[in-house]
C-alpha positions in Angstrom: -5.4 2.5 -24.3 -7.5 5.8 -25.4 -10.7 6.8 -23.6 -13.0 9.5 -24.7 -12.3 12.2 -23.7 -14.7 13.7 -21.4 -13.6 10.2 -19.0 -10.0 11.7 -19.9 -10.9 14.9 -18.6 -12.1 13.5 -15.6 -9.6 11.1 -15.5 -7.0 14.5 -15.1 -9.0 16.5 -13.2 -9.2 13.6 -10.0 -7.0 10.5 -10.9 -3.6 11.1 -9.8 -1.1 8.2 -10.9 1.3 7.7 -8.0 3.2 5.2 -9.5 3.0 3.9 -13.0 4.4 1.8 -16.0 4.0 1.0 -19.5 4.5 -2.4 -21.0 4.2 -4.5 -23.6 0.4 -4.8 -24.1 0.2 -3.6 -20.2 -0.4 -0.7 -18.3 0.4 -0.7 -13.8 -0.6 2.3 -12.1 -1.0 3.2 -8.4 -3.6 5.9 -8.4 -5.7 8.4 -5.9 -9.0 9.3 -6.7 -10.4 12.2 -5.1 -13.1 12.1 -2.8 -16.3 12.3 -4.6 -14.7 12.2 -8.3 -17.6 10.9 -10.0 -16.7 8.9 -14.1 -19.8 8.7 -15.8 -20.3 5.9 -17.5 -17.6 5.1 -20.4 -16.2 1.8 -22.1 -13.1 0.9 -21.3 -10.9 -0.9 -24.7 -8.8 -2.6 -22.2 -9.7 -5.2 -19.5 -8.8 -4.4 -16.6 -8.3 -5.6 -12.7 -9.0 -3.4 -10.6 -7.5 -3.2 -6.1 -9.0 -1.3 -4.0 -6.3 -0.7 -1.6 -8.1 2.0 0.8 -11.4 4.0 0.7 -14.6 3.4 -1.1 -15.8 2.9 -4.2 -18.9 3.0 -5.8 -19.7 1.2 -9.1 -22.7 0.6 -11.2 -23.0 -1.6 -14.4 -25.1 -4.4 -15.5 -27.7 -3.4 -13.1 -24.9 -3.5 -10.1 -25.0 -1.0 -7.9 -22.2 -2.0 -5.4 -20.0 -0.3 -3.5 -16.4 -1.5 -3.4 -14.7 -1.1 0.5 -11.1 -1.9 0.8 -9.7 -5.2 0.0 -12.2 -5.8 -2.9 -11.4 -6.9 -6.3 -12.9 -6.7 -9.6 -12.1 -8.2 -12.8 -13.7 -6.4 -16.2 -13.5 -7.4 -19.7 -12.5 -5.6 -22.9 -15.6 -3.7 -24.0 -17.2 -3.0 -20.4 -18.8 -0.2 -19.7 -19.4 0.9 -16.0 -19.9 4.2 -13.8 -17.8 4.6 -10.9 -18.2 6.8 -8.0 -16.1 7.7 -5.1 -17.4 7.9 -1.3 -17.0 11.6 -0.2 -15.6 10.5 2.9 -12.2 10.2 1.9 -9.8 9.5 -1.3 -9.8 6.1 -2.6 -6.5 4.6 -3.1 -6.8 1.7 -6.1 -3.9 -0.8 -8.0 -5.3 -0.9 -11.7 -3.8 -2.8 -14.1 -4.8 -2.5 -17.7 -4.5 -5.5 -20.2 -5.0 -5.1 -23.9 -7.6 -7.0 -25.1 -4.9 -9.4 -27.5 -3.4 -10.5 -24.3 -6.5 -10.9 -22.3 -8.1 -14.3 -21.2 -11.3 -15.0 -19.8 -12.4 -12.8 -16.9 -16.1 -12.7 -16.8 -17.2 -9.4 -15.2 -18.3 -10.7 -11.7 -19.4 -8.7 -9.0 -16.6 -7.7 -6.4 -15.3 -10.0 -4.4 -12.5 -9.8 -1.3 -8.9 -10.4 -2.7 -8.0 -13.7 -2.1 -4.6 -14.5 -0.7 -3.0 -15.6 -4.4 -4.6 -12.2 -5.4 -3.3 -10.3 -2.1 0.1 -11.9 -3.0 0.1 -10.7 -6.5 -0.9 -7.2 -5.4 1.5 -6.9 -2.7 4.5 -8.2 -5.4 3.4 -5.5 -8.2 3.6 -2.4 -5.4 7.1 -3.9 -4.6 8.1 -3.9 -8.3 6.5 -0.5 -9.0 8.7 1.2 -6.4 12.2 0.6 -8.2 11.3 0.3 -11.9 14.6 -1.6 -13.9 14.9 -4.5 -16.4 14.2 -7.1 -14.3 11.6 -4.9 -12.2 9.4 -4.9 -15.7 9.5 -8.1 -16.5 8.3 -9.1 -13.2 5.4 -6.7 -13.4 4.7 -8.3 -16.5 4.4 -11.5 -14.8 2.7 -10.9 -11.7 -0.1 -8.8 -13.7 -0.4 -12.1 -15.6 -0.6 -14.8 -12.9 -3.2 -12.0 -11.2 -5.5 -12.3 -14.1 -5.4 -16.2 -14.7 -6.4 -16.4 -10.7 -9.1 -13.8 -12.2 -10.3 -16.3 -15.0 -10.2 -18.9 -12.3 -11.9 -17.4 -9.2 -15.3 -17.5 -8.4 -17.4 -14.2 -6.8 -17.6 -13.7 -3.4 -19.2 -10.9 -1.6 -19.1 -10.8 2.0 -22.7 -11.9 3.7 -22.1 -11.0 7.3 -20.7 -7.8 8.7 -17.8 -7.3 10.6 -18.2 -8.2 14.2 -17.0 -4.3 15.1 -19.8 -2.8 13.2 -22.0 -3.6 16.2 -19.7 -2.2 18.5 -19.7 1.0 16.2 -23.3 1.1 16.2 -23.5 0.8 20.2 -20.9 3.4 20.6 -22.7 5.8 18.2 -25.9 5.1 20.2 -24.6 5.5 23.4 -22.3 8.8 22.7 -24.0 10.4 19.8 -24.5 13.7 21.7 -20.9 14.1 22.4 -19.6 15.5 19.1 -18.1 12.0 18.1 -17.2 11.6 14.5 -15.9 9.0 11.8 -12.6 9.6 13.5 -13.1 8.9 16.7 -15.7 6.1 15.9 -13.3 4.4 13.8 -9.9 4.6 16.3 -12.5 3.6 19.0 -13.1 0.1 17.2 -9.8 0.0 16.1 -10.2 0.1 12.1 -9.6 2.6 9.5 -11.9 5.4 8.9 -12.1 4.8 5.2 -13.2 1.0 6.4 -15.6 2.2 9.1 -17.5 4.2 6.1 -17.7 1.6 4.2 -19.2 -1.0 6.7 -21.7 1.5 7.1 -22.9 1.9 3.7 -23.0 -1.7 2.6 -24.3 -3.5 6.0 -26.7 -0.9 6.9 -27.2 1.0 3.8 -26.2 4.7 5.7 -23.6 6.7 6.8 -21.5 7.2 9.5 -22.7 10.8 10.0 -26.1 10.3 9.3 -26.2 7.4 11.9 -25.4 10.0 14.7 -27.7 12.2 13.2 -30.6 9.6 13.6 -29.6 9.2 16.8 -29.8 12.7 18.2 -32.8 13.5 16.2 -35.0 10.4 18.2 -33.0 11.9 21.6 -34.9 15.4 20.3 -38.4 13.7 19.8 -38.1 12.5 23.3 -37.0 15.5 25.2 -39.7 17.2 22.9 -42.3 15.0 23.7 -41.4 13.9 27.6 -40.0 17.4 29.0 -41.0 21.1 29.7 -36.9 21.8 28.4 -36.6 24.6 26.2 -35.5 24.4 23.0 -31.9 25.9 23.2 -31.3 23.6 26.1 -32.3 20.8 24.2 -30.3 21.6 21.9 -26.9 21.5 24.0 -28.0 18.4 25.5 -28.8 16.6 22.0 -25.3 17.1 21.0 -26.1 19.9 18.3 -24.3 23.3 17.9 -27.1 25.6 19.0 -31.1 25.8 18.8 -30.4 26.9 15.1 -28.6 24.2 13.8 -31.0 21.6 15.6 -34.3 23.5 13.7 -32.4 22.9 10.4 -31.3 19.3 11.1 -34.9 18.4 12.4 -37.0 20.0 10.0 -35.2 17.9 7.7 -35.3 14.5 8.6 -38.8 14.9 10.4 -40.8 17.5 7.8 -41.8 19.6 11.2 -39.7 22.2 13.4 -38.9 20.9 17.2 -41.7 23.9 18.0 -44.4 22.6 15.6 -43.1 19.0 16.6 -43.9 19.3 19.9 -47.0 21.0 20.0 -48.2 18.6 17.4 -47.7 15.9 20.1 -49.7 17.9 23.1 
């Protein structure tokens, strides 16, 4: 199960295996990935089945660009090459299990799709058997790694096409209390899901982040107070939820190509 070796490098420098073990053929690990590891794009001589178990992950590959959020599962064949990418939000948290290609079946490379609950199952059974590693512990790996890639061979892709009914909530909150210093954190307990999850709503249902989304929104609070008051600029500042006139010339300039002095007399 060799790589090259600037993915093995990589590999070392940002993949930390939790838990893992060898068998015949087969490879289980449990394994964090940094936030914001990067693997360029490399072949992998195994197939492999891959569960994201928390954080995001982004992966491009036969003109995919998707990002994986928790609970998603992917299925790649021997020979498959594929960059992946984590979210700089947080560490990704993945169950990969490596098949040599002489015991592999099947899989066609699919795009993600959620775990099913056979899949879940499986998943669930080889972090159990990974904890207390014995005789009979490895032959059960061996066995729930292979009933998780016949449900592979047998599933069928399926990417979510509706978001979450809390991502409105999220987006309400953030437009309601932007200028209030809240953050991923508080967002995320507010609507009651994981902050890893919360990102990765964001970036697949409305193609942003989390941070950037309250950006946006005290940026068109600036435009307005710009625009529809006499208030200075420090004051606006303060009362747009940014740091201090300083910080609010650098954001704006930014996202609007003016600064909130320029902006405004632009618009008298």
């Amino acid at each position: 199960m060799q790589v090259g070796a600037m993915v093995a490098n990589a590999i070392q420098r940002s993949w930390t295996e939790t838990r893992s073990c060898q068998l015949d053929g087969i490879r289980v690990t449990e394994t964090i990935v940094s936030a914001g590891a990067t693997l360029h794009d490399h072949p992998h001589d195994t197939g492999q089945l891959c569960f994201v178990l928390e954080g995001e992950m982004r992966e491009r590959t036969f003109g995919w660009d998707d990002c994986l959020p928790p609970g998603a599962f992917r299925s790649v064949a021997p020979g498959f090459r594929h960059m992946v990418k984590v979210s700089p939000d947080s560490d990704v948290v993945v169950l990969l299990l490596f098949i040599e290609a002489d015991r592999w079946i099947s899989a066609t490379p699919t795009q993600w799709r959620t775990a099913d609950s056979p899949l879940r199952n499986y998943s669930a059974q080889i972090r159990r058997e990974l904890a207390k590693i014995d005789d009979a512990g490895r032959a059960a790996l061996e066995g729930w790694t292979m009933l998780a890639l016949s449900a592979a061979a047998r599933g069928q892709a399926v990417v979510p096409a509706t978001p979450p009914h809390w991502l409105n909530d999220a987006v309400s909150m953030i437009e309601r209390r932007a200028t209030e210093g809240i953050s991923l954190s508080t967002l995320a307990d507010a609507v009651g899901v994981h902050r890893a999850t919360l990102a990765a709503a964001f970036r697949r249902f409305r193609r942003t982040s989390v941070g950037e989304s309250i950006r946006d929104v005290r940026v068109r609070k600036v435009m307005r107070a710009l625009v529809g008051s006499k208030m200075p600029l420090c004051e606006i500042a303060t009362t747009c939820g940014f740091h201090d006139q300083a910080h609010m010339g650098r954001v704006f300039r930014k996202v609007v190509g003016f600064s909130p002095g320029g902006y405004r007399h632009l618009r008298r």
